[in-house]
N, C-alpha and C positions, 0 to 999 in steps of 0.2 A: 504494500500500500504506500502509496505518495505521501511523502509529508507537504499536508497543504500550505506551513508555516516556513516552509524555503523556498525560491525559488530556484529553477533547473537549470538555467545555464546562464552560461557569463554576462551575456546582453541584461537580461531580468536583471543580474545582480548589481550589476552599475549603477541600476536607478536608481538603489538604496544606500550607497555607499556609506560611510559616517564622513562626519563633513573635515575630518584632516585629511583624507585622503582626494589629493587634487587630481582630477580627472583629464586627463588629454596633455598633461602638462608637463614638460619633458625636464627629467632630474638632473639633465648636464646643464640647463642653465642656472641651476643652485647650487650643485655641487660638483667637485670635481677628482675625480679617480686619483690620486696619488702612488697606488702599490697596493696589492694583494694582501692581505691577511689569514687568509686561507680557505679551502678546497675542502667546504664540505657535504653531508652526501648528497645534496640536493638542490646548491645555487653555491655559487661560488660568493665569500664576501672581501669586500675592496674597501681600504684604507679611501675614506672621501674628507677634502675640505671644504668649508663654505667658501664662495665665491665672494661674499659679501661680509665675512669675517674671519681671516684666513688664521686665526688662532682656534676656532672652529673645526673640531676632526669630527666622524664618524663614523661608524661599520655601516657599510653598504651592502646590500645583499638583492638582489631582482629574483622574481622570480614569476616562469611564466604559466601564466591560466592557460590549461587545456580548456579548449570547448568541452559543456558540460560538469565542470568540475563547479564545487560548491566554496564561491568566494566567503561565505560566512563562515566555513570552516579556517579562513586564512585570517577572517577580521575581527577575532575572537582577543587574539595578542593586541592588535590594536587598540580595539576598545579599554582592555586592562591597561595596556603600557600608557594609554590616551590619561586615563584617571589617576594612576599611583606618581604621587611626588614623594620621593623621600632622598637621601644621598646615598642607601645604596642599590639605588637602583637606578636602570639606564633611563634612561631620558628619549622619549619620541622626540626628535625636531622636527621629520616631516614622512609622508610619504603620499605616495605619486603611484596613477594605473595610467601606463602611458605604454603605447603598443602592444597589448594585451599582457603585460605584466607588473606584478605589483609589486612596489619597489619599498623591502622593507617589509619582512615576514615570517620573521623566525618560528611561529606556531605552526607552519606546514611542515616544517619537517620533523615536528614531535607526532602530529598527526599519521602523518607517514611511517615514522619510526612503530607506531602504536599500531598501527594496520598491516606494517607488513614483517613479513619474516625475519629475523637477525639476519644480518649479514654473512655469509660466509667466505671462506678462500676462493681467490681462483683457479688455483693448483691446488689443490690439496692435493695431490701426490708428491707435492715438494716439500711438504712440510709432516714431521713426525705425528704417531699415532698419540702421543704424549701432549705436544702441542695444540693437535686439531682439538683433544679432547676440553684441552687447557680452555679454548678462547671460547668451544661452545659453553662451558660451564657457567665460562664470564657472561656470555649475551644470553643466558635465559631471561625474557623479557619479564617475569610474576616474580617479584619479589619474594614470595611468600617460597614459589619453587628453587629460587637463584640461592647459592652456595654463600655462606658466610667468607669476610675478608678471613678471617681464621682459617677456613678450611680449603678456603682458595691458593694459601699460603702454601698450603699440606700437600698438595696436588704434585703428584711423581715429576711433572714438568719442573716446577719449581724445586721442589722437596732434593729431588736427585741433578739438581745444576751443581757441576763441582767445585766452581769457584764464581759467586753472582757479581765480583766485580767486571766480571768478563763482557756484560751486559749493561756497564756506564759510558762506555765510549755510543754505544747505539742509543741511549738514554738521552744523553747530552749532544748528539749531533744536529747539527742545523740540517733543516728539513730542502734538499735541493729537487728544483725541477729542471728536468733536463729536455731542452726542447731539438726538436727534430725539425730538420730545415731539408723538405729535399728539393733535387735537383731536376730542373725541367727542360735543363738543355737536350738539345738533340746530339744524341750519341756518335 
């Protein structure tokens, strides 16, 4: 049965927007991309300044509406983040549904996270039966079933590493992305 109190697709959900979110109105001429801050699983977010006050940082994140998808499940964060003033907590400055994405939306990917599967390996053939087991134990998503940090500790992965300093140089390395440029000359 339809929920008659949402509407179904993206056009519907426009019309109701909450009123910080600016319709049509493009976020580069407010802010401006400075460097990535990171790659995660479902929109990448970028170091942005204000144009108009350039001591002014914040996390930028876009992300774009599939037709049919239920904008109210993305405007849920906003409405909260819209209300709560405190100092520790982040602060909305703005946000923007400009080319059918909405810019600034961290609730869709808890949404997401909570609908779908944990993540798994892409190889797992490359990785020990010890380990695979290791990280499923970690991403049981029901609290209630997920493993104590105690017991996660105990886990033959951990339990049987023979020396754990061996795993600070991978701990404390800076995160590289390695980009691939190829070649379109003719041979």
């Amino acid at each position: 049965m339809k929920n008659l109190f949402r509407t179904s697709t993206v056009e519907e959900s426009r019309r109701s927007l909450p009123s910080i979110i600016e319709v049509n109105v493009n976020p580069k001429d407010f802010w401006e991309i400075v460097g990535e801050l990171g790659d995660g699983a479902f929109a990448k977010v970028e170091k942005a300044v204000s144009k108009t006050d350039r001591t002014l940082f914040a996390a930028a994140k876009a992300i774009e509406v599939q037709e049919g998808e239920q904008l109210e499940d993305f405007l849920v964060e906003i409405d909260i983040l819209t209300s709560c003033k405190h100092r520790n907590i982040v602060k909305l400055y703005a946000c923007f549904f400009f080319e059918n994405k909405l810019h600034v939306s961290p609730m869709r990917g808890l949404f997401k996270v909570q609908k779908s599967a944990p993540p798994t390996l892409d190889n797992p053939a490359c990785w020990s039966l010890f380990f695979s087991d290791f990280l499923a134990q970690c991403l049981v998503k029901n609290p209630a079933e997920r493993e104590t940090a105690k017991q996660i500790l105990s886990h033959p992965f951990i339990a049987n590493a023979t020396d754990r300093r061996l795993f600070l140089p991978e701990v404390n390395a800076d995160s590289l992305e390695e980009e691939v440029i190829e070649d379109d000359r003719a041979s």
